[in-house]
SETOR-893980 format. One record per residue (C-alpha): x negated, y negated, z; residue in three letters. Coordinates in Angstrom, 3 decimals. Layout:
X_Y_Z_ALA .
...
# end
This chain:
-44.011_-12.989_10.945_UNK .
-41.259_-15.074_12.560_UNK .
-43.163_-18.200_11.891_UNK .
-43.568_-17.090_8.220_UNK .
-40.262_-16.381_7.526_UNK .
-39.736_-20.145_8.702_UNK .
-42.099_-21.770_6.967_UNK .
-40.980_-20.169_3.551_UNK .
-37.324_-20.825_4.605_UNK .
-38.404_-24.581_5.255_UNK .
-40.381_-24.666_1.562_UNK .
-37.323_-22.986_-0.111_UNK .
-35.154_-26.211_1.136_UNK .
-37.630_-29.045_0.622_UNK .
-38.154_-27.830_-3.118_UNK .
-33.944_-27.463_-3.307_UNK .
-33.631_-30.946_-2.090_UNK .
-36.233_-32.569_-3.946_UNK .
-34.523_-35.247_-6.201_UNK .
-34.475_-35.536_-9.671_UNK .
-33.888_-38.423_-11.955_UNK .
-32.565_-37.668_-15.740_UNK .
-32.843_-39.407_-18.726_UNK .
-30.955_-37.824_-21.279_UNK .
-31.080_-38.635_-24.761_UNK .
-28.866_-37.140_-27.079_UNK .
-30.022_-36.679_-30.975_UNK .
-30.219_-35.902_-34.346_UNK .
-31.752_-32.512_-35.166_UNK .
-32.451_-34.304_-38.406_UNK .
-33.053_-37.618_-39.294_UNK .
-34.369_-36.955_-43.362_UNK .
-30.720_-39.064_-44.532_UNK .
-30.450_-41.463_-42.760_UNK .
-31.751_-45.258_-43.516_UNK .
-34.939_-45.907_-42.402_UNK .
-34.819_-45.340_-38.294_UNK .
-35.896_-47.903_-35.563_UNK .
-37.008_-46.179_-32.540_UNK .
-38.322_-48.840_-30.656_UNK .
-35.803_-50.157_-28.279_UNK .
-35.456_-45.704_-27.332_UNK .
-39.608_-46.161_-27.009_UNK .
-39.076_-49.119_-25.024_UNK .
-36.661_-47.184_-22.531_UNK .
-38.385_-44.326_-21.900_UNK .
-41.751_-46.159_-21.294_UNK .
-39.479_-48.432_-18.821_UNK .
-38.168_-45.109_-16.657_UNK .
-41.676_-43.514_-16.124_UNK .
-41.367_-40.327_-16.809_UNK .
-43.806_-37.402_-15.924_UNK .
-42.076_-34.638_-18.072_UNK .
-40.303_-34.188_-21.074_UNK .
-37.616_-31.168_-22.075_UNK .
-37.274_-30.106_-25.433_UNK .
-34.568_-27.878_-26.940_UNK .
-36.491_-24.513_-27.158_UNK .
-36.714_-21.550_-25.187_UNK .
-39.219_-20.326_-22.819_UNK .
-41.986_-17.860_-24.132_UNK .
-40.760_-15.357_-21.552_UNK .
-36.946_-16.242_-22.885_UNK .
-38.096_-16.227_-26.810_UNK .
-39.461_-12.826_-25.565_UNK .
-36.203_-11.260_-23.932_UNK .
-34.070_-12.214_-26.031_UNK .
-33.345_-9.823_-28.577_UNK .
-30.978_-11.848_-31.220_UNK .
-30.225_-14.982_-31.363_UNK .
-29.340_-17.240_-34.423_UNK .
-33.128_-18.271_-35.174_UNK .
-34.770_-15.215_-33.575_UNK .
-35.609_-13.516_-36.968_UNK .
-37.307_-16.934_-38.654_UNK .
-39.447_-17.174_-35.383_UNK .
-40.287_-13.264_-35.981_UNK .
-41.053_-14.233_-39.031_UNK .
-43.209_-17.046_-38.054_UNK .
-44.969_-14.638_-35.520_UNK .
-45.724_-12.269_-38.137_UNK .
-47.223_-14.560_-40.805_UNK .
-49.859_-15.851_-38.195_UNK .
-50.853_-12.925_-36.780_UNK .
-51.685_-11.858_-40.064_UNK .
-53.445_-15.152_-40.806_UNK .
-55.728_-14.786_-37.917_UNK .
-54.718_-11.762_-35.238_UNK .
-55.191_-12.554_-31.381_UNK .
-54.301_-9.446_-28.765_UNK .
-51.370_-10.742_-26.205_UNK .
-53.845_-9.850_-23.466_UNK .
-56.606_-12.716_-24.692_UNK .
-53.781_-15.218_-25.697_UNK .
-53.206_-16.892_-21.745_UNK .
-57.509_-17.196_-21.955_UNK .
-57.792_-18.517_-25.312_UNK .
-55.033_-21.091_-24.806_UNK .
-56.678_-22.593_-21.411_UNK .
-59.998_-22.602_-23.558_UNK .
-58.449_-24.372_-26.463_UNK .
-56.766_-27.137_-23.695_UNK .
-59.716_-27.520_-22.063_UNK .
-61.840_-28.262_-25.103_UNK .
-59.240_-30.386_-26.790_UNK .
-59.382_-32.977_-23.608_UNK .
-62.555_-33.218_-24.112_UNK .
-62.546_-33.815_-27.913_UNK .
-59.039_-35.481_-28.165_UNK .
-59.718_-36.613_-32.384_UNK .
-60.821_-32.632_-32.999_UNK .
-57.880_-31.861_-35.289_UNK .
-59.039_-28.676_-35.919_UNK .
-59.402_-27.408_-32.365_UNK .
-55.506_-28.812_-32.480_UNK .
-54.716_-26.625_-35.216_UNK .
-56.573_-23.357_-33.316_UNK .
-54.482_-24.444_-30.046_UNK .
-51.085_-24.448_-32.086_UNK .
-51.760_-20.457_-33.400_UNK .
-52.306_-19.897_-30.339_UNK .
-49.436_-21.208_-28.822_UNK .
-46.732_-20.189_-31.729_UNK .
-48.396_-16.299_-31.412_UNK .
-47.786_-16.662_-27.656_UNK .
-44.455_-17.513_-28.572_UNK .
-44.158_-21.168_-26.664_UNK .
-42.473_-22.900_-30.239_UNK .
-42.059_-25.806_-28.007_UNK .
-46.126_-26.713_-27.323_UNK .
-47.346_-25.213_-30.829_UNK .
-45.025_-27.764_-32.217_UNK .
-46.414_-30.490_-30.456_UNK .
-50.114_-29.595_-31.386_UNK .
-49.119_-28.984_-35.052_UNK .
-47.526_-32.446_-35.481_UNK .
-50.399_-34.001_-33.868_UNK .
-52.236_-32.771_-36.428_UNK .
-49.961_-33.017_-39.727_UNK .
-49.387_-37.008_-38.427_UNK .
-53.208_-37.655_-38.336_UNK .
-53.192_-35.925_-41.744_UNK .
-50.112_-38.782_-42.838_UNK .
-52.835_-41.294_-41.474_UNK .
-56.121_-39.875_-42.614_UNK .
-56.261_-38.038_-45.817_UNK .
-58.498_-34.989_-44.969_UNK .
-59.213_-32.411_-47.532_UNK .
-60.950_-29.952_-45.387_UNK .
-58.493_-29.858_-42.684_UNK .
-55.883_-30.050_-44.708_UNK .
-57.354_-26.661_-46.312_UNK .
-58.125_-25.182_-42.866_UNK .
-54.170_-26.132_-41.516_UNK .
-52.881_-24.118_-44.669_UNK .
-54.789_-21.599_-44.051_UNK .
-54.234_-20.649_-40.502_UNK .
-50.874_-21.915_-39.875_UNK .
-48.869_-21.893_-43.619_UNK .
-46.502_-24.679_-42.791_UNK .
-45.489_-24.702_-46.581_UNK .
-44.498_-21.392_-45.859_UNK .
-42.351_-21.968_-42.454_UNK .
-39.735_-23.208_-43.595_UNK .
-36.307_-21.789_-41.963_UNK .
-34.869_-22.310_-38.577_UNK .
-37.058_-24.317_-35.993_UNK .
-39.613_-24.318_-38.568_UNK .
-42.619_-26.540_-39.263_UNK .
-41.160_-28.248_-42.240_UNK .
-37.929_-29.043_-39.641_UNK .
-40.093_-30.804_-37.289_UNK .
-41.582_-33.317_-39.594_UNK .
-37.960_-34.849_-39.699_UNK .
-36.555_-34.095_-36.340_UNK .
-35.863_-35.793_-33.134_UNK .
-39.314_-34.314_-31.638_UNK .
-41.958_-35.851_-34.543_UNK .
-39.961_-38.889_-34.210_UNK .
-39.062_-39.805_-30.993_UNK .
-40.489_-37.465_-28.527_UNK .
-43.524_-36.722_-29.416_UNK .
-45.086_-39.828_-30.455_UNK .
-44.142_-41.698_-27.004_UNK .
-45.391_-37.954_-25.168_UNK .
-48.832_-38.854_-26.603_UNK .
-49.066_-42.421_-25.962_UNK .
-48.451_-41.269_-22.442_UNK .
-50.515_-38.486_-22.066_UNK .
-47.966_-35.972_-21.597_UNK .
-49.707_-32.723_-22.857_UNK .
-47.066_-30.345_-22.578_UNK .
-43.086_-30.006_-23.835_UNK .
-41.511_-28.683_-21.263_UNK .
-38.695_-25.554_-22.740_UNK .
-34.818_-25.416_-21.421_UNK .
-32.995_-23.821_-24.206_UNK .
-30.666_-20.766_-23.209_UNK .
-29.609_-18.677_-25.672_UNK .
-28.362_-15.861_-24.091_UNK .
-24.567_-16.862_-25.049_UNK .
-25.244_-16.796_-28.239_UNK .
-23.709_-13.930_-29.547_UNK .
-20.929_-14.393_-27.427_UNK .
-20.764_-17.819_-28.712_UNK .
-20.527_-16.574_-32.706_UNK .
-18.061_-14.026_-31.680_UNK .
-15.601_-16.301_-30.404_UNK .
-16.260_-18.628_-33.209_UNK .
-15.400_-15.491_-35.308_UNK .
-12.165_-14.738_-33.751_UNK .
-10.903_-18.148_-33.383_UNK .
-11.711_-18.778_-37.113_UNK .
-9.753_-15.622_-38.241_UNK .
-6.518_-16.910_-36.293_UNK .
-6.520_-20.250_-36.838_UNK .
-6.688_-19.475_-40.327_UNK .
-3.291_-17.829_-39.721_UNK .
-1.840_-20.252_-37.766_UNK .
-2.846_-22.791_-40.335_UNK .
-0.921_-21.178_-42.943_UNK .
2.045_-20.804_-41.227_UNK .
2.120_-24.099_-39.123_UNK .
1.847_-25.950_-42.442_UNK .
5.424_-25.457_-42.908_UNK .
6.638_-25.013_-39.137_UNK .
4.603_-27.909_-38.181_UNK .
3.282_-29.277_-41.651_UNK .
3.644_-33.372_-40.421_UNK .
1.815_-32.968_-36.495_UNK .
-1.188_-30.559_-37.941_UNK .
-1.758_-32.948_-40.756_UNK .
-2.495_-36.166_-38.456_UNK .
-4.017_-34.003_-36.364_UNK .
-6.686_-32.742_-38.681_UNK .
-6.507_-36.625_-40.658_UNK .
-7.927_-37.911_-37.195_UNK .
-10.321_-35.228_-37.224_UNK .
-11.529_-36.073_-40.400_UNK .
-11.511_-40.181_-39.718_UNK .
-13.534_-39.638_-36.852_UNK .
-16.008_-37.729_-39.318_UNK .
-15.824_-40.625_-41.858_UNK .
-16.943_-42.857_-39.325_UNK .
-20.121_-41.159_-38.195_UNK .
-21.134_-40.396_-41.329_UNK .
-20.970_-44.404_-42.467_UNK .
-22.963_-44.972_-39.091_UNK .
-25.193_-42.241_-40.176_UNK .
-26.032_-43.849_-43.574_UNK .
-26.096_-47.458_-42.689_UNK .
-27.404_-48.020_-38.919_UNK .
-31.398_-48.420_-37.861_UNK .
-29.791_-47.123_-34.341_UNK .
-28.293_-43.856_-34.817_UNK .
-30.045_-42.169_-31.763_UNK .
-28.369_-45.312_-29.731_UNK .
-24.665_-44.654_-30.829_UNK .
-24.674_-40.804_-30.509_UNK .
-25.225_-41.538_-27.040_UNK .
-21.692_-43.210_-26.719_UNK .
-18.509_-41.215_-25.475_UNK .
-17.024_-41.979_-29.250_UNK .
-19.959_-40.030_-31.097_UNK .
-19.215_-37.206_-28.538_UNK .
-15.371_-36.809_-29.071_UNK .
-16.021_-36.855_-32.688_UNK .
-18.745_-34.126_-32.278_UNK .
-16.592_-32.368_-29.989_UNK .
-13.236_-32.105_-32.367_UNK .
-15.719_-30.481_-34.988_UNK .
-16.337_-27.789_-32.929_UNK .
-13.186_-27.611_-30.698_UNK .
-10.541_-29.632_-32.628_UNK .
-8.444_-31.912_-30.117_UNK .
-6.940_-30.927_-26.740_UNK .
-3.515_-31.795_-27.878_UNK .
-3.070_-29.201_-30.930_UNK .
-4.123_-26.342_-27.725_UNK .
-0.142_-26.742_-27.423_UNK .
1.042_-26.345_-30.597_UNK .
2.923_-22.988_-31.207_UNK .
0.634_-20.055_-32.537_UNK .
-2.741_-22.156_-31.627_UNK .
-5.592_-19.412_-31.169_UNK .
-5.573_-20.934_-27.443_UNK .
-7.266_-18.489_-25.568_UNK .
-9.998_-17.803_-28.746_UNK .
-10.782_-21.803_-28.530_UNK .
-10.562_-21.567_-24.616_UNK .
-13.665_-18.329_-24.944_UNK .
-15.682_-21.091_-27.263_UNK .
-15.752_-23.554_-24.897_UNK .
-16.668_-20.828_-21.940_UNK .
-19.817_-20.103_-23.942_UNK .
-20.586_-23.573_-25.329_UNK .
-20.294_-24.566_-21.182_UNK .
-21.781_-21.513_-20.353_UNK .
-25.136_-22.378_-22.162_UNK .
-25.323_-26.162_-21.175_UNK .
-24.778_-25.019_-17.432_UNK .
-28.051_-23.136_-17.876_UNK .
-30.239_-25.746_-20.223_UNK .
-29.063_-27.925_-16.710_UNK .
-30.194_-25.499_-14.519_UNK .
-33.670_-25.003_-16.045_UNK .
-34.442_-28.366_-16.201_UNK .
-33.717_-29.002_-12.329_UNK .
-35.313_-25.285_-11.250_UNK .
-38.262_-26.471_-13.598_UNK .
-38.455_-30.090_-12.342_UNK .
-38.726_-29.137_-8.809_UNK .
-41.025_-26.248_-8.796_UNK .
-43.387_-28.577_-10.926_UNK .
-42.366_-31.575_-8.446_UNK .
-41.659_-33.586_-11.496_UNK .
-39.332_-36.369_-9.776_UNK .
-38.581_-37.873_-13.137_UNK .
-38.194_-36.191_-16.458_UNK .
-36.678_-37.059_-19.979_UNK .
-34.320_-34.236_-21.509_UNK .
-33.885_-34.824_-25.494_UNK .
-30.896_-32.407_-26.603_UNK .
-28.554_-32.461_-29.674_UNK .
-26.254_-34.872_-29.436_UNK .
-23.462_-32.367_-28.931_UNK .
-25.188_-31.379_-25.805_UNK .
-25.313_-34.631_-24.534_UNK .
-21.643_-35.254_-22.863_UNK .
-21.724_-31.505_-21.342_UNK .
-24.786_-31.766_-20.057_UNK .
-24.711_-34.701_-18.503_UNK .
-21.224_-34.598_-17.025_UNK .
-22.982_-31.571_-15.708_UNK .
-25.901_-33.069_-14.361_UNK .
-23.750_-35.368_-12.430_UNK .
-22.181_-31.909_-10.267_UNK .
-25.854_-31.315_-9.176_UNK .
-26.313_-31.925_-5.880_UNK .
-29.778_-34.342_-5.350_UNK .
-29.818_-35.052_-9.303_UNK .
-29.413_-38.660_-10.922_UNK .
-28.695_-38.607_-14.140_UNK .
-29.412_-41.734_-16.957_UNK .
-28.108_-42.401_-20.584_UNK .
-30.174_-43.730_-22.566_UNK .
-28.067_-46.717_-23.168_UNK .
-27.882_-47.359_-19.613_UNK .
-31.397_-49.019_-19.721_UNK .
-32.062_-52.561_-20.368_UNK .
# end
């Protein structure tokens, strides 16, 4: 018993100490107005690191299952409803039929329908993550080869035309996952996207959005004659900073590459919580801002913490995280706390 208690003591700090190396690449959630995108210096980089995992932006299945309200939770209820009705599988054969579907699909890699079959499969298991990466496999063959029948049998089983709200199938087509991680996932033969959303914050998160909105409407009112002159700059820098990214936005092929810098992140960052300086103004909703950030920290801790706890159970010494770029900064500075982790931006790379 003694030696037991060792061993599992001696297990429990070998998988703690294992070290992790992080590329982190922060992105658009949707890339459908900007110019015409060109990913390959980010494809370049991540083939360069050598990574054995990726991390997506979604929750777990066990997560998407706890949690009871969130601020997508009712289109991905909605989701799960439609396609149980298109074709119903009980919970208890889901785990079977996926590893079935898996199996067979490595074996016929170019079956697009077995593809389709695997993503139902994984969307009514409630892994959004993996039955996105099946589904664009298939709708990007479909861009490539016109095919009438599968097109048909796609419709009818999944009804992407149909899925249209939240983290939706028609979202995908334009987001950072159909363009940047899932095409270099597949050219690597990554088969699965790993989940480290958290979303248990969230309703703490609106709340405090709530309540710092309703003051700082207030304090707007009044300030703009106690204070008209310093909350005018104030929001005028604000609002240059916006001007800016939106020109880079509209005209740069590298967008991905400059919301990696420190100056896309303090712009992103005074959208949500203004600047530092105006927390000393008189009559700022201080300690309503102060609860934001809590949460917004709050939720990146964890995304951090599930990527590590997942990297090391799975011994996966080298992983890519893609987040929103407002994650990015938090996450990173973060990352940097951990003790054993190395963390990468994506701009660091030659």
């Amino acid at each position: 018993m003694k030696y037991s208690f060792f061993l599992i003591l001696f297990l429990s700090v070998k998988v703690y100490a294992q070290k992790v190396d992080i590329l982190l690449i922060g992105v658009s959630h949707n890339y459908s107005s900007y110019s015409e995108q060109d990913f390959s210096g980010i494809y370049s980089k991540i083939k360069k690191f050598k990574p054995t995992a990726f991390f997506g932006e979604f929750l777990s299945k066990e997560d998407e299952r706890l949690v009871m309200d969130y601020w997508c939770k009712a289109d991905n209820s909605k989701r799960l409803k439609m396609l149980m009705n298109n074709r119903s599988i009980t919970a208890a054969l889901l785990p079977k039929i996926i590893d079935s579907l898996k199996k067979l699909s490595l074996l016929k890699p170019k079956d697009y329908q077995l593809k389709t079959d695997l993503a139902h499969a994984y969307y009514l298991n409630q892994d959004v993550a993996n039955g996105h990466y099946q589904f664009w496999q298939v709708f990007n063959n479909l861009r490539q080869y016109p095919d009438t029948k599968l097109e048909s049998y796609v419709n009818k089983l999944l009804s992407p035309q149909l899925d249209t709200t939240g983290r939706s199938m028609k979202r995908l087509k334009t987001s950072e996952y159909a363009l940047i991680a899932f095409p270099i996932m597949q050219e690597m033969g990554i088969s699965e996207l790993l989940a480290m959303d958290c979303q248990d914050y969230d309703l703490n998160w609106s709340a405090s959005w709530a309540a710092f909105d309703a003051k700082f409407n207030v304090f707007r009112k009044d300030t703009a004659t106690l204070h008209k002159k310093e909350l005018k700059s104030h929001l005028n820098k604000i609002n240059e900073g916006f001007e800016k990214y939106n020109s880079i936005e509209k005209t740069s092929k590298n967008v991905t590459e400059w919301l990696n810098t420190e100056e896309a992140s303090a712009i992103s960052a005074s959208g949500d919580f203004y600047l530092p300086e105006m927390y000393a103004m008189n009559n700022f909703p201080k300690e309503e801002m102060l609860s934001k950030i809590h949460w917004w920290i709050m939720r990146n801790k964890r995304m951090c913490d599930n990527v590590v706890n997942q990297a090391r159970t799975l011994r996966k010494g080298k992983v890519v995280v893609i987040a929103g770029a407002n994650h990015r900064k938090y996450m990173q500075d973060i990352f940097k706390t951990m003790p054993g982790i190395t963390v990468r931006n994506i701009n660091e790379i030659e």
